[in-house]
N, CA, C and O of each residue as an XYZ file, in Angstrom:
428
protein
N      14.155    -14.287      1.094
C      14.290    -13.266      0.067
C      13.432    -13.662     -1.116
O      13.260    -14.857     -1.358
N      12.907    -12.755     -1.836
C      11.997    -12.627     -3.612
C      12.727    -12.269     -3.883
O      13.711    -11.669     -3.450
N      12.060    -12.838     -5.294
C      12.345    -11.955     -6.403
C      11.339    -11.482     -6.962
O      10.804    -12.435     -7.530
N      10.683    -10.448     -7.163
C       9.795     -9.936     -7.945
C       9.455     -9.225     -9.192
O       9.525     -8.000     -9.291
N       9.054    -10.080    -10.221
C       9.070     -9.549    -11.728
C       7.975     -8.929    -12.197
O       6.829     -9.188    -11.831
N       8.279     -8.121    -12.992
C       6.706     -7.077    -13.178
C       6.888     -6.700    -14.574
O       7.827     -6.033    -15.007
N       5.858     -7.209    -15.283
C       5.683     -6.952    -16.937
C       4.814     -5.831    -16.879
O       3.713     -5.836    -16.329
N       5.348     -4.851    -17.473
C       4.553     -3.039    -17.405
C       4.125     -2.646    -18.639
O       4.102     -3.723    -19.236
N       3.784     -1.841    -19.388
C       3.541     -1.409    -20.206
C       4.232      0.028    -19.931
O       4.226      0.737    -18.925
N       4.999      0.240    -21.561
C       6.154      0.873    -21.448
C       5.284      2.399    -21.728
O       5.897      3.105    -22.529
N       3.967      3.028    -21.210
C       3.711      4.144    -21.097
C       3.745      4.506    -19.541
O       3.628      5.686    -19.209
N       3.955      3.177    -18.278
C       3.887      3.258    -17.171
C       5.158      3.286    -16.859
O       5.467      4.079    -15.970
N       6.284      2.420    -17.505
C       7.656      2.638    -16.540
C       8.132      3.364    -15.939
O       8.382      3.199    -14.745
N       8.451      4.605    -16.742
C       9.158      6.086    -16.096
C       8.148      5.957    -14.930
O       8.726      5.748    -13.864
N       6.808      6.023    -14.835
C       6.263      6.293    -12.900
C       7.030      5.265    -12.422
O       8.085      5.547    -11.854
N       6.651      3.982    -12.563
C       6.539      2.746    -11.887
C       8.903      2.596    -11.552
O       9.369      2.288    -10.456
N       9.480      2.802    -12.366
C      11.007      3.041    -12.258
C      10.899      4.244    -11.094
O      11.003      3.731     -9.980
N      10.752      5.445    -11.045
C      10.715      6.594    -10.151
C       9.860      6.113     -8.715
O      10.185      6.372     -7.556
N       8.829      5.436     -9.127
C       8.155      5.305     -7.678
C       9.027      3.964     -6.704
O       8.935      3.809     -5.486
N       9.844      3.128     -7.661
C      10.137      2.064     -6.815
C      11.952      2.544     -6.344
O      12.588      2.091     -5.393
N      12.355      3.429     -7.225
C      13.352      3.884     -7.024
C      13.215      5.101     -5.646
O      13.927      5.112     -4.642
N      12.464      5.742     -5.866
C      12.250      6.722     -4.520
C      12.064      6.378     -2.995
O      12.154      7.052     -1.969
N      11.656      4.559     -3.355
C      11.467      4.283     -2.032
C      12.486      3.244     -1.728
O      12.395      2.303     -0.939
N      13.536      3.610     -2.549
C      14.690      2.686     -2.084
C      14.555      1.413     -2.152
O      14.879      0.659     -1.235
N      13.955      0.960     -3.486
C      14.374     -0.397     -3.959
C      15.349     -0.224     -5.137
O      15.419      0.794     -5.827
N      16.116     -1.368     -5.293
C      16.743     -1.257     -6.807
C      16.380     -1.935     -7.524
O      15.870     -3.021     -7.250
N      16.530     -1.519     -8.546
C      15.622     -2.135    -10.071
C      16.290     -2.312    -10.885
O      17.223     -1.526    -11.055
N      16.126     -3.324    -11.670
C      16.692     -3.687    -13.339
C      15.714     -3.734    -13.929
O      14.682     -4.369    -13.713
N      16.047     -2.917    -14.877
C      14.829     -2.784    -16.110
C      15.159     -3.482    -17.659
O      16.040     -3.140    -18.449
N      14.007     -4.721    -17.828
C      14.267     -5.164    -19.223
C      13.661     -4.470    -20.324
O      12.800     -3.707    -19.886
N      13.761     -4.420    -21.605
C      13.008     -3.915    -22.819
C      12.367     -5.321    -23.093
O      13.249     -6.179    -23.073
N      11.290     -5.770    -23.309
C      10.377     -6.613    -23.393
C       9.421     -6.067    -24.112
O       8.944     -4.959    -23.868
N       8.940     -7.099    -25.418
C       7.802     -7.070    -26.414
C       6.589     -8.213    -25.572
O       6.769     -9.280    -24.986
N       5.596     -7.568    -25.792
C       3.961     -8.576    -25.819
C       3.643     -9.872    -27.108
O       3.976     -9.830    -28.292
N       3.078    -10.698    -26.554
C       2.602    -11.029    -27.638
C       1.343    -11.025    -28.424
O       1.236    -11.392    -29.594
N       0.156    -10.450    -27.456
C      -0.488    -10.202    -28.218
C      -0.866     -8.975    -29.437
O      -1.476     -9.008    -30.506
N      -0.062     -7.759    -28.552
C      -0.141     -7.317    -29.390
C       1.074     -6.438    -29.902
O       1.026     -5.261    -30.261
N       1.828     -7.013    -29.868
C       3.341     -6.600    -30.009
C       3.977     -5.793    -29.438
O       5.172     -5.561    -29.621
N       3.105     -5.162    -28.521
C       3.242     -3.647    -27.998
C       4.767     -3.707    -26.973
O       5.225     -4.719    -26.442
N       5.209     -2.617    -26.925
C       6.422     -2.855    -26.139
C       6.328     -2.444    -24.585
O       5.722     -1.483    -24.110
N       6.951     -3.249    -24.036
C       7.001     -3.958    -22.786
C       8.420     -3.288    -21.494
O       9.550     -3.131    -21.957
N       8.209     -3.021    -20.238
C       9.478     -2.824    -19.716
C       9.130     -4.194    -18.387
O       8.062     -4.258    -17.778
N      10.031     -4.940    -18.230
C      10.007     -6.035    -17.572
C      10.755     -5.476    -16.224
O      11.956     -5.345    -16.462
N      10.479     -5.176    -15.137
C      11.147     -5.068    -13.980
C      11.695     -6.308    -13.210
O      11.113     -7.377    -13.394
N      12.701     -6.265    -12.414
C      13.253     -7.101    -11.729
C      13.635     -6.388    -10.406
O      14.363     -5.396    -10.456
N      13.126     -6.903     -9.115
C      13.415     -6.252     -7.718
C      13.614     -7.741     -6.694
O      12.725     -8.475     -6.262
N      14.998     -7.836     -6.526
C      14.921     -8.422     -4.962
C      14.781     -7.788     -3.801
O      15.356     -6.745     -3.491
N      14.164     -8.287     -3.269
C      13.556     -7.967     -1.830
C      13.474     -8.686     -0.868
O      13.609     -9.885     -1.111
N      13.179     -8.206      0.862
C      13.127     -9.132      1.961
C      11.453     -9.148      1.395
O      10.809     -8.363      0.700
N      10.985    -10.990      2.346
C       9.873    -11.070      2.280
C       9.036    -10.002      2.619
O       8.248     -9.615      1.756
N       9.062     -9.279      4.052
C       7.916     -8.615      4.272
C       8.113     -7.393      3.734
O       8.096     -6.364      4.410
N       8.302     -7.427      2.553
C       8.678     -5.826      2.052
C       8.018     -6.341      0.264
O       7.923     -5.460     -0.591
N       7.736     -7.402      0.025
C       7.293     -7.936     -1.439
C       5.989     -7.159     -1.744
O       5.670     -6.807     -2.879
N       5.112     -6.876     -0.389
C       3.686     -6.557     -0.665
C       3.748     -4.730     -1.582
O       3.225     -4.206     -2.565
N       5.007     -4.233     -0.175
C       5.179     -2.855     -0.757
C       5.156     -2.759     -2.240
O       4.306     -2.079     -2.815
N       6.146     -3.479     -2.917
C       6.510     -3.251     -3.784
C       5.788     -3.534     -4.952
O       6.159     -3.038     -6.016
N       4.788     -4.277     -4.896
C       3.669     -4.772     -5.479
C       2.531     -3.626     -5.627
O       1.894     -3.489     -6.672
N       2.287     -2.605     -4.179
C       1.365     -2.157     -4.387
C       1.973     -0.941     -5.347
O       1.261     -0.387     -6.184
N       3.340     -0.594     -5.138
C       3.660      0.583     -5.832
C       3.720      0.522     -7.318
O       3.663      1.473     -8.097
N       3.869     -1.019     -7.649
C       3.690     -1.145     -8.937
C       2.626     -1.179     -9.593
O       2.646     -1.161    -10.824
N       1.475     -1.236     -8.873
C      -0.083     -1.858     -8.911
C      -0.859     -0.211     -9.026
O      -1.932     -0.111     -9.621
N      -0.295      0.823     -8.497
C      -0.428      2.297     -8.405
C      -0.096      3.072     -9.331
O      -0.738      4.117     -9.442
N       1.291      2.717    -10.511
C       1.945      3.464    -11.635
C       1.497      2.797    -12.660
O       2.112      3.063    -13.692
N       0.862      2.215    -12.746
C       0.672      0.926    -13.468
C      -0.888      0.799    -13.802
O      -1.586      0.179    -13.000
N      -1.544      1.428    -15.092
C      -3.139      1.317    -15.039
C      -3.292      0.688    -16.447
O      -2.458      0.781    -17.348
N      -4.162      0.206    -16.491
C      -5.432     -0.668    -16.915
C      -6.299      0.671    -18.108
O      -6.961      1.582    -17.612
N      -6.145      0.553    -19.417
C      -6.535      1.339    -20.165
C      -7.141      0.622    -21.368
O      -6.605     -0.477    -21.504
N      -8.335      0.936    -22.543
C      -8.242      0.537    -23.380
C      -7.981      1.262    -24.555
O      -8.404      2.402    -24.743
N      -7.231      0.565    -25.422
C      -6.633      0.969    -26.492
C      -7.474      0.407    -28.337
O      -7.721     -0.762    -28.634
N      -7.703      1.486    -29.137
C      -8.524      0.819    -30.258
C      -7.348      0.412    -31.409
O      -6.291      1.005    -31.625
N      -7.766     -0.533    -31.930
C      -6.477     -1.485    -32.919
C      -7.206     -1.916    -33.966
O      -8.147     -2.676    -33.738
N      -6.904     -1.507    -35.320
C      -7.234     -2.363    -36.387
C      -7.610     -3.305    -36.365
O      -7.041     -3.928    -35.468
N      -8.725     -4.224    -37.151
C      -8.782     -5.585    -36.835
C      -9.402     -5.528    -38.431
O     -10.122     -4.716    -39.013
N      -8.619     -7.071    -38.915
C      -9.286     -6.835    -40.791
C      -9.970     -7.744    -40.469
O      -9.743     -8.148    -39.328
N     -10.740     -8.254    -41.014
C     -12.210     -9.433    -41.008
C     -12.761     -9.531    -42.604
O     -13.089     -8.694    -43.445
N     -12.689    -10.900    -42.569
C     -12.812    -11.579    -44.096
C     -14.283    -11.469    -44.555
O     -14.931    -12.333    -43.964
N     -15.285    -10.520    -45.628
C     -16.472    -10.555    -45.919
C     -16.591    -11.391    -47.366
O     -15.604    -11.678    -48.043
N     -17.564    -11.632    -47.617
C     -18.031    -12.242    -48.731
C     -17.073    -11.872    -49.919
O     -16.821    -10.670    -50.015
N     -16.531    -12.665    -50.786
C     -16.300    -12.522    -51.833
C     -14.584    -12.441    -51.934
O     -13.912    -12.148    -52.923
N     -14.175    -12.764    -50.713
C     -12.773    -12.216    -50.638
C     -12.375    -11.388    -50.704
O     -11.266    -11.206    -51.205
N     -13.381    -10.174    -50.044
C     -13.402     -8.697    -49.794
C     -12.816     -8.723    -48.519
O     -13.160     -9.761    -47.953
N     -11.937     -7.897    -47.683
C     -11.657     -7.450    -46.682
C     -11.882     -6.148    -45.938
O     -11.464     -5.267    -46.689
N     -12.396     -5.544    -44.695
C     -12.997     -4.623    -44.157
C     -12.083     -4.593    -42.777
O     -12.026     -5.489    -41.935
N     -11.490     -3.522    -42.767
C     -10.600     -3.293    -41.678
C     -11.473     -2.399    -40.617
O     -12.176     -1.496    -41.072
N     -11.439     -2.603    -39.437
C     -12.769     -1.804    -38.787
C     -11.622     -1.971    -37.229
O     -10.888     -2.960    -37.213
N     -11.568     -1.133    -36.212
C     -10.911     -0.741    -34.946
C     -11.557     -1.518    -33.818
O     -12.718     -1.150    -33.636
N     -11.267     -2.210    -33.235
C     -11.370     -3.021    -32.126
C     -11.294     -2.499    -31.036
O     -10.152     -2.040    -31.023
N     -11.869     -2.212    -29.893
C     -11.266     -1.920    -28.490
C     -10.589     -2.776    -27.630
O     -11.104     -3.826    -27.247
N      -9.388     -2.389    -27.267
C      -8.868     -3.685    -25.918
C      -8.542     -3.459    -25.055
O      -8.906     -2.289    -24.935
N      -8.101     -3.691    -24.296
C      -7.528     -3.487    -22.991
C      -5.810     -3.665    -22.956
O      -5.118     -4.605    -23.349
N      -5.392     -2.247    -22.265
C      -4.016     -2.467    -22.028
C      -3.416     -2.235    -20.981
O      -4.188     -2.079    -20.035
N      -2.392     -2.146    -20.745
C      -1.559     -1.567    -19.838
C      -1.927     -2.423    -18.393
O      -2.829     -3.259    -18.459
N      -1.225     -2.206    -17.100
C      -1.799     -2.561    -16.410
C      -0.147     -3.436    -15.728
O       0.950     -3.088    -16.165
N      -0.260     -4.293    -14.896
C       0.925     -5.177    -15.186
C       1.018     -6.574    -14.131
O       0.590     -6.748    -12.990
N       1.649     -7.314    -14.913
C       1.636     -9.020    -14.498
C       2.655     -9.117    -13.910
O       3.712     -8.848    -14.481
N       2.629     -9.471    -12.788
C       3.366     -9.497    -11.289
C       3.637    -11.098    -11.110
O       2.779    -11.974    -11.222
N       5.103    -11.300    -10.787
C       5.767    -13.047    -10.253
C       6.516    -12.672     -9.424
O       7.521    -11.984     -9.604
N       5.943    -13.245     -8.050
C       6.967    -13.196     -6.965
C       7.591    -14.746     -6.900
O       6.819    -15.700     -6.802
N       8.904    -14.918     -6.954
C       9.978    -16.135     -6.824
C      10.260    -16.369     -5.695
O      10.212    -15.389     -4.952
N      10.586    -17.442     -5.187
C      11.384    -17.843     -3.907
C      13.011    -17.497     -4.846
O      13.344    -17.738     -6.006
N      13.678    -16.881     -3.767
C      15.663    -17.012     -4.013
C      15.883    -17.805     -2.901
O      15.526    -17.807     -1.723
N      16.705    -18.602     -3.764
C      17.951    -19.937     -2.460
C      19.003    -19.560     -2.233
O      19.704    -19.960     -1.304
N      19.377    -18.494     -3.268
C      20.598    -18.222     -2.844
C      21.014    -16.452     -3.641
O      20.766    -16.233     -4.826
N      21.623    -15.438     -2.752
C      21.896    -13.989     -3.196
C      23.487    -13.543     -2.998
O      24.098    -13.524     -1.929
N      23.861    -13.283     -3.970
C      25.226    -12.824     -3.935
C      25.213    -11.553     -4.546
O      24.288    -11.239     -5.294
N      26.310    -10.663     -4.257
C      26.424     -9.172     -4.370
C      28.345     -9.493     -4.919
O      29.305     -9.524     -4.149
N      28.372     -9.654     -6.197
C      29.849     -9.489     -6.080
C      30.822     -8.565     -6.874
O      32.027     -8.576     -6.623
């Protein structure tokens, strides 16, 4: 048995919750912050049999995209002047940990 954890970006959950729920996995969903950029986070949790980890990976890997987002960035100029100017980055997308379980109880 896994465990499989999936850090989402909370504009993907509602798919990524509906798509893993439709195919008959169960899910716990955390509220989870980033740190880089504070942005808020939904942390999934799915146990699963091994040969069923890949499924669940790809369905998360499918609701789940890769976007960039523009963000303030201030930058220090001459004189102890400051100039706030928009950055592009990259977001969304999501960081996947599959666990070994030793032991599963249902009680």
């Amino acid at each position: 048995m896994k465990l499989v954890m999936a850090v989402v970006n909370n504009d993907d959950s509602g798919m990524v919750s509906a798509a893993l729920t439709k195919d008959g996995f169960a899910v716990t969903k955390l509220a989870t912050t980033g740190g880089f950029l504070k942005s808020g986070n939904t942390t999934f949790i799915v146990g699963t049999d091994d040969d069923k980890v890949d499924r669940v990976i790809d369905i998360i890997s499918k609701q789940s995209r890769r976007r960039t987002q523009l963000v303030p960035n201030t930058a220090a100029m001459d004189m102890g002047m400051y100039s706030a100017y928009p950055v592009e980055v990259s977001v969304g997308g999501s960081t996947v940990f599959v666990l070994n379980v030793e032991r599963f109880e249902k009680v």
